[in-house]
PAZAPA-4460 file (N, C-alpha, C; in steps of 0.05 Angstrom, whole numbers, plus 32768, in hexadecimal, padded with zeros to 4 digits):
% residues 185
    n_x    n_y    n_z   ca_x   ca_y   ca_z    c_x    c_y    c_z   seq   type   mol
   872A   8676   89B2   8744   8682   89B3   8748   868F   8998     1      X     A
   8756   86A8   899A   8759   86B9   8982   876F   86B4   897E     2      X     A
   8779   86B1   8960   878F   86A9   8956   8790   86BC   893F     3      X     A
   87A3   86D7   8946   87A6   86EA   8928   87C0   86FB   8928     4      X     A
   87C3   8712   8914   87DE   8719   891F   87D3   873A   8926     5      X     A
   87E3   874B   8928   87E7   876B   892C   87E9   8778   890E     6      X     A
   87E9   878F   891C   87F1   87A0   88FB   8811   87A2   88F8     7      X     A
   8820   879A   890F   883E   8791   8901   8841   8781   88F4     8      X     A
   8834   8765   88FA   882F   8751   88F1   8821   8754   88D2     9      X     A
   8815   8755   88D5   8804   8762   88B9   881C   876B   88A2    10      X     A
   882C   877D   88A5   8840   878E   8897   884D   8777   888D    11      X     A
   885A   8764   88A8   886D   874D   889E   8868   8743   8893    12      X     A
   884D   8732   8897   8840   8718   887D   883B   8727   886A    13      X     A
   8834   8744   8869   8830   8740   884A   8846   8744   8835    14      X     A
   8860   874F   884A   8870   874B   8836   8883   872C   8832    15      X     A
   8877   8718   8845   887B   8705   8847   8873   86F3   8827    16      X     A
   8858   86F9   8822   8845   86F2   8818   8853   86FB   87FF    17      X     A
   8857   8713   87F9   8862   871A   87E6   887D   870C   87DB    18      X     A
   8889   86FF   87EE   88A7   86EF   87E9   88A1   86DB   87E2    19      X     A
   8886   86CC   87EA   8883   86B0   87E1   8877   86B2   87C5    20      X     A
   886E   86C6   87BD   8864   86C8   87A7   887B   86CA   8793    21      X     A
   888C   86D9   8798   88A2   86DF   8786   88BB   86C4   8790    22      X     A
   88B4   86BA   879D   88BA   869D   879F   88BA   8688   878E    23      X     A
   8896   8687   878C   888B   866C   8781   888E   8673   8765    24      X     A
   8886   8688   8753   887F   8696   873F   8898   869F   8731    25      X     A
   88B0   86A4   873F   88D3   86AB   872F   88C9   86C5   872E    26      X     A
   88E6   86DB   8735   88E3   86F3   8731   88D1   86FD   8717    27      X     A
   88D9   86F2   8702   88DE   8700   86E4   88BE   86FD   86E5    28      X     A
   88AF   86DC   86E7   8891   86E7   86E5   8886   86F7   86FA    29      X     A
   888D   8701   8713   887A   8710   871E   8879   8728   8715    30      X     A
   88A0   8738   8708   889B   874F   86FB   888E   874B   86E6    31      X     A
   8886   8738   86D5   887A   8735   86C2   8854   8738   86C4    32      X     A
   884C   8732   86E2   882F   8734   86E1   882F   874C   86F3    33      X     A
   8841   875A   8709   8838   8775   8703   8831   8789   86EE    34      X     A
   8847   8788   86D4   8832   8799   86C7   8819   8797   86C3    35      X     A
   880C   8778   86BB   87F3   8778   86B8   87E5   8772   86D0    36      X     A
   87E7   8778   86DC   87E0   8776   8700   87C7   878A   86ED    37      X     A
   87AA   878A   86FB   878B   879A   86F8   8792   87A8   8714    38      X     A
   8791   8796   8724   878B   87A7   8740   8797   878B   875D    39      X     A
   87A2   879F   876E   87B9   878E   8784   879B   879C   879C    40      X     A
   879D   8782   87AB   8787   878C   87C9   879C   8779   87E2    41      X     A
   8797   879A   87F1   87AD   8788   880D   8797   8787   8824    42      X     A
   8795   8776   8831   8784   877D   8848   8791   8759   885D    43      X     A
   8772   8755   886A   8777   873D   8878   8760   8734   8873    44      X     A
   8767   870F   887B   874E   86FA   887E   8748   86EF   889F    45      X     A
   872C   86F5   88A5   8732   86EC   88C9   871A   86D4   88BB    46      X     A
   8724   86B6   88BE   870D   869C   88C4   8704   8693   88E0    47      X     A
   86EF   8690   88DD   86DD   868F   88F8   86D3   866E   88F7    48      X     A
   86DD   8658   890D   86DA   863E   8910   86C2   8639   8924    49      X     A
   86AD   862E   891E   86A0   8623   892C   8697   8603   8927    50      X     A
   869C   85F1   8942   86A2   85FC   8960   86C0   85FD   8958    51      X     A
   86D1   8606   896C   86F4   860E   8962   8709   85F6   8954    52      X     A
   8710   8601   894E   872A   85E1   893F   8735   85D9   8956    53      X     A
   8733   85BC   8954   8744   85AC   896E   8754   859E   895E    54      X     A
   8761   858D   896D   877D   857C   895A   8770   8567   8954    55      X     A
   8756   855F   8956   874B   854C   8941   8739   8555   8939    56      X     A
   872D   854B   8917   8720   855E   8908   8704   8549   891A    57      X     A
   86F9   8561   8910   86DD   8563   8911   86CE   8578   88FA    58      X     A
   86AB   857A   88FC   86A5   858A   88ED   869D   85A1   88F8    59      X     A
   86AE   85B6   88EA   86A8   85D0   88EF   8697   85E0   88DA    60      X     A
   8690   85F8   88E1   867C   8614   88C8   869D   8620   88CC    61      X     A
   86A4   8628   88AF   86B6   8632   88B0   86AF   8654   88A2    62      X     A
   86AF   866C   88AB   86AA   8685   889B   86BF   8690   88AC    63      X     A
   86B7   86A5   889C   86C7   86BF   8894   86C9   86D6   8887    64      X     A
   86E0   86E1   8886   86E2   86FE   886C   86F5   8707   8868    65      X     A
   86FF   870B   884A   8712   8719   8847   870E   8732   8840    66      X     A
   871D   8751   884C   871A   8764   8851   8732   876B   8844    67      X     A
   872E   8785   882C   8747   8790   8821   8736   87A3   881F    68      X     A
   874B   87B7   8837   8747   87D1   8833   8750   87E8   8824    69      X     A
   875F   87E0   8814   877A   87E4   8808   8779   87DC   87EF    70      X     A
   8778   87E3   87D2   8777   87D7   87BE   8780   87EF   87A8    71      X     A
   8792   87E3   87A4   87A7   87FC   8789   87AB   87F0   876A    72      X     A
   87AE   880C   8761   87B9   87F8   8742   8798   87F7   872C    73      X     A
   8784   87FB   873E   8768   87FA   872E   8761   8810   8718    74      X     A
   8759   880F   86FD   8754   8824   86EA   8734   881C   86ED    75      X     A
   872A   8817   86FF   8709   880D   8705   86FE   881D   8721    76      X     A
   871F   8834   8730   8713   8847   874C   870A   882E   875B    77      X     A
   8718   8819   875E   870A   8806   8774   8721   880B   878C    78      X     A
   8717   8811   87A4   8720   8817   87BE   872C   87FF   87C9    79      X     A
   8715   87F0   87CF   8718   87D9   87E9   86FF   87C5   87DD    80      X     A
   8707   87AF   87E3   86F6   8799   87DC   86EF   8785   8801    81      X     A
   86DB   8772   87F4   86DE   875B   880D   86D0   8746   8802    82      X     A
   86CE   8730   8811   86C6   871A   8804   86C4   86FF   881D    83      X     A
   86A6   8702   8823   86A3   86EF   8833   86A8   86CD   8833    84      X     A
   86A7   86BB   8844   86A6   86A2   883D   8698   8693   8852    85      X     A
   868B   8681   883F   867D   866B   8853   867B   864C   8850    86      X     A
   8688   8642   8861   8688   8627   8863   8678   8614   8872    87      X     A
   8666   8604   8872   8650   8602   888C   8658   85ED   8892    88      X     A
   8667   85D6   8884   866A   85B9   8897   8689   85AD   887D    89      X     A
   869F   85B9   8890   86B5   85AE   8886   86C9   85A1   8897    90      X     A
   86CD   858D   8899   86E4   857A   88B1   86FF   8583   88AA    91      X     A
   8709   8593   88D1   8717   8594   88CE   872B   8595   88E6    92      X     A
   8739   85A4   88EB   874A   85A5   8907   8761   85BA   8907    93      X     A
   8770   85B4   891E   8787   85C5   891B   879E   85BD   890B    94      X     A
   87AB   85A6   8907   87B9   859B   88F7   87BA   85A3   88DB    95      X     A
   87A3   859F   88D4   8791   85A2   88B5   877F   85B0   88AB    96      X     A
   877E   85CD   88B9   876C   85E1   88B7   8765   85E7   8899    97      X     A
   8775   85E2   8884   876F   85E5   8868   8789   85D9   8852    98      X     A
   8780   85C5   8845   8791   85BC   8835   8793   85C6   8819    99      X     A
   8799   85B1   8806   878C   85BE   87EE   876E   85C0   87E6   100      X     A
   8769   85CB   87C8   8742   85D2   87C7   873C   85DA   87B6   101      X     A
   8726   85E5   87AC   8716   85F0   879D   870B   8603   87A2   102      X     A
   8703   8618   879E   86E4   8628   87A2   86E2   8640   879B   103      X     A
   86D1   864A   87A5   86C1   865C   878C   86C0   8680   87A7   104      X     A
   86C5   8698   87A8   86BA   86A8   87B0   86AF   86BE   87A1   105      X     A
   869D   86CF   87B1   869B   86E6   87A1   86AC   8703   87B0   106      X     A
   86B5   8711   879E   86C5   872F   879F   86B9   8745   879E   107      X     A
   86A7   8756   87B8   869C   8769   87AD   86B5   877D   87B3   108      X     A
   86B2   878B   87A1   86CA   87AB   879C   86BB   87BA   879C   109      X     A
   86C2   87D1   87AC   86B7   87EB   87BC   86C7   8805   87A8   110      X     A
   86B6   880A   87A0   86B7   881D   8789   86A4   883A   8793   111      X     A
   86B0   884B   8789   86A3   8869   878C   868D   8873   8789   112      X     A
   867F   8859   8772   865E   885B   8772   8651   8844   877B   113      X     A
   8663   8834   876F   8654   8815   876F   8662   87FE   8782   114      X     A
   8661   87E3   8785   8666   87D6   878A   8661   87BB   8776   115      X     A
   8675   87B9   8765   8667   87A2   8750   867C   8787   875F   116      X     A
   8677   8773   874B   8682   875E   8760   8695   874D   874D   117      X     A
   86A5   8737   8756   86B4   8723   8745   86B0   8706   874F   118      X     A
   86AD   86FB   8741   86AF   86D1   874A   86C7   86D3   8746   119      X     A
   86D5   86C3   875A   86F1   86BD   8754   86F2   869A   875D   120      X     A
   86FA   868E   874D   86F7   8673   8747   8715   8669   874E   121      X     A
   871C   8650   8765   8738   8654   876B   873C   8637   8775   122      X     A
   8759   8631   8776   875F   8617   877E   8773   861F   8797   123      X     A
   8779   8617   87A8   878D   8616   87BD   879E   8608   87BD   124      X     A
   87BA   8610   87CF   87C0   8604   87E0   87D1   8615   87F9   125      X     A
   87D6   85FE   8808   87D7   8608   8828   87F8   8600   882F   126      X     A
   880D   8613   883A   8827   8603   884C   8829   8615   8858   127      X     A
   883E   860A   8866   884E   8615   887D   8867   861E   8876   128      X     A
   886B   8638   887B   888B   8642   8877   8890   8658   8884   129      X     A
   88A0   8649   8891   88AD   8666   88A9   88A1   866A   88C7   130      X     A
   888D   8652   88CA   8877   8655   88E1   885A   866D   88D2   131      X     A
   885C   8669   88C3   8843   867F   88B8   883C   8666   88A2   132      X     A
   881B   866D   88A1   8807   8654   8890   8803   8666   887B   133      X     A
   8812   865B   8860   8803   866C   884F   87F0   865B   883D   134      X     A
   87E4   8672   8835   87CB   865C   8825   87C7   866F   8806   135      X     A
   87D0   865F   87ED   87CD   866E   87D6   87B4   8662   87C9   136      X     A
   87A3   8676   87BB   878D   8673   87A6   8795   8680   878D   137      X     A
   8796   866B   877A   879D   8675   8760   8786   8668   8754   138      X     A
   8771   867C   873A   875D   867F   872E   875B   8690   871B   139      X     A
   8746   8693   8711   8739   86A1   86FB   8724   86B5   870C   140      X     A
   8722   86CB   8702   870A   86D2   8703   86F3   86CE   86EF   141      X     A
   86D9   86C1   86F8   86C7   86B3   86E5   86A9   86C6   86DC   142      X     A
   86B1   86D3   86E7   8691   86EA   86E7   8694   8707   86F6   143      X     A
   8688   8715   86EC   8689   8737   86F7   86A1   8743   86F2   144      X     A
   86A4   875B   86F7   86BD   876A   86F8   86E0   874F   86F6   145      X     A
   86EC   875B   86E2   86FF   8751   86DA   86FC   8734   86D4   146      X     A
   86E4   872E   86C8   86E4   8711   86C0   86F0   870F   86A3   147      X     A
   8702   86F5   86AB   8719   86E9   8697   8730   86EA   869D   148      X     A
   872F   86F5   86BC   8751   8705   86C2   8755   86EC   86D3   149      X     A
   8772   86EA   86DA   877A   86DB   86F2   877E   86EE   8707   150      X     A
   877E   86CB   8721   877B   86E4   873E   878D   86CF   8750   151      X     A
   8794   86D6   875B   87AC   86D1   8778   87A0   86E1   878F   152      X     A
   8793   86CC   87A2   8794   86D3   87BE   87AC   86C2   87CD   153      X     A
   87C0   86D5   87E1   87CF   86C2   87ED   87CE   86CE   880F   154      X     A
   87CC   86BA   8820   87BD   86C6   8835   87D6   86B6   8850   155      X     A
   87DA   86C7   885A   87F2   86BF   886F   87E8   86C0   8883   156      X     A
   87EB   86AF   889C   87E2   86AD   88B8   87F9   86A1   88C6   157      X     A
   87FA   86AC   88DF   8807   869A   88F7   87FD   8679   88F8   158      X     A
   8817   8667   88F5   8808   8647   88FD   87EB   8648   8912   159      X     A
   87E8   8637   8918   87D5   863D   8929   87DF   862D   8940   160      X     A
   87D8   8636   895C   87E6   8634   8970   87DE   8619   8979   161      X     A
   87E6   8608   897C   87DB   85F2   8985   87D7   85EC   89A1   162      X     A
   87E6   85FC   89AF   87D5   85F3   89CF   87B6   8608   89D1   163      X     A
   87B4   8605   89C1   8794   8619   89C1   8789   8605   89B9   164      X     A
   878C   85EA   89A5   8784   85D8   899D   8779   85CA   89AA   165      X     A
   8788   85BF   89C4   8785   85B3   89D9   876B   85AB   89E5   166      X     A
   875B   85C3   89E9   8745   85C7   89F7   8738   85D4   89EF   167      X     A
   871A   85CA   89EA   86FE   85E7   89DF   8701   85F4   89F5   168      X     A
   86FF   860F   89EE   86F0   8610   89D1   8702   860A   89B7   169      X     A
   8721   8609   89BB   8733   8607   89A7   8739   8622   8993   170      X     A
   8739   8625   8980   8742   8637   8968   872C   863B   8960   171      X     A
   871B   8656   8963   8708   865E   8961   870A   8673   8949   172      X     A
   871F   8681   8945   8721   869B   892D   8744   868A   8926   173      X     A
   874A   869C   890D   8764   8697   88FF   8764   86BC   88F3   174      X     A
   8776   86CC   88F9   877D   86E6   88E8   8799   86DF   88D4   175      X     A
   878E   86EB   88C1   87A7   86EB   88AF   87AB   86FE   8899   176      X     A
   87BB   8709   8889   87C0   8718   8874   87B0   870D   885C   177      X     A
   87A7   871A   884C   879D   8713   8834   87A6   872D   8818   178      X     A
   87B6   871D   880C   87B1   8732   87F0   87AB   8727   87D7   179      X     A
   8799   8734   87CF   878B   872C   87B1   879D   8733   879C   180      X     A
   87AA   8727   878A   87AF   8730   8774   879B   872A   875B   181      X     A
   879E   8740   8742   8785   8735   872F   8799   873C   8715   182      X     A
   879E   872A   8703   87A2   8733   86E9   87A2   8733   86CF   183      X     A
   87AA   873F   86BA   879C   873B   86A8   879E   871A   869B   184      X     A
   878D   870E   868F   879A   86F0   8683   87A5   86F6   8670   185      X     A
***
């Protein structure tokens, strides 16, 4: 069962996304890290569950990708970035699809000649507000392009439906909004 939103949907979370940020963070610092904002990427994250999330964990391969097609604000001509992920044996379910964490991705940015890349090194966490799951990553970037900068992924999705839970195949995909922020330290 597919579990994602539309491109209306899309519009809303991200300006959803945007409120929780200027939420958690108080007006005064978010105008304060746009100026030094490097570069803002809007796109989405679709995760792919195998076998699907049921309402009791089990172990799943958890991948994916985040896709920003969209990326402004760059003095580096970077267009659009993405950044895959892979998880091969993590317990989990519908309840508890991602708590708090650790971990590590890489950022390639799609540039006019090149494609150079970023580690972005990050901790999570995961709630619920409003019926939408958001999930924030706040890090460093540790290597490649903009290393030393901080980064904010905050990624919004529909809860996940739980009578899909019910029965395998269960919750097989999750779509959601993703925007990267990067800035200077």
């Amino acid at each position: 069962m597919r579990h994602g939103i539309g491109l209306r949907g899309l519009a809303a979370a991200t300006t959803f996304a945007l409120i929780v940020v200027i939420a958690a963070n108080g007006a005064p610092a978010a105008a304060k890290a746009a100026d030094a904002t490097l570069v803002t990427c809007i796109g989405t994250q679709t995760t792919n569950y195998s076998p699907g999330l049921l309402l009791t964990n089990q172990t799943v391969h958890k991948s994916g990708t985040n896709e920003w097609p969209l990326c402004t604000g760059s003095t580096q001509g970077i267009t659009s970035a993405s950044s895959p992920f892979d998880v091969p044996h993590i317990q989990l379910s519908c309840i508890s699809p991602l708590g708090s964490g650790a971990g590590t991705q890489v950022i390639t940015w799609v540039h006019a000649t090149t494609a150079p890349t970023s580690t972005f090194e990050w901790t999570s966490t995961r709630s619920v507000l409003a019926g939408q799951a958001v999930t924030i990553l706040t890090g460093t970037i540790t290597a490649g392009l903009f290393a030393g900068s901080s980064a904010q992924q905050i990624i919004v999705a529909p809860q996940l439906n739980l009578l899909g839970c019910l029965l395998p195949p269960g919750v097989t995909e999750e779509t959601g909004t993703s925007t990267l922020v990067i800035t200077a330290a």
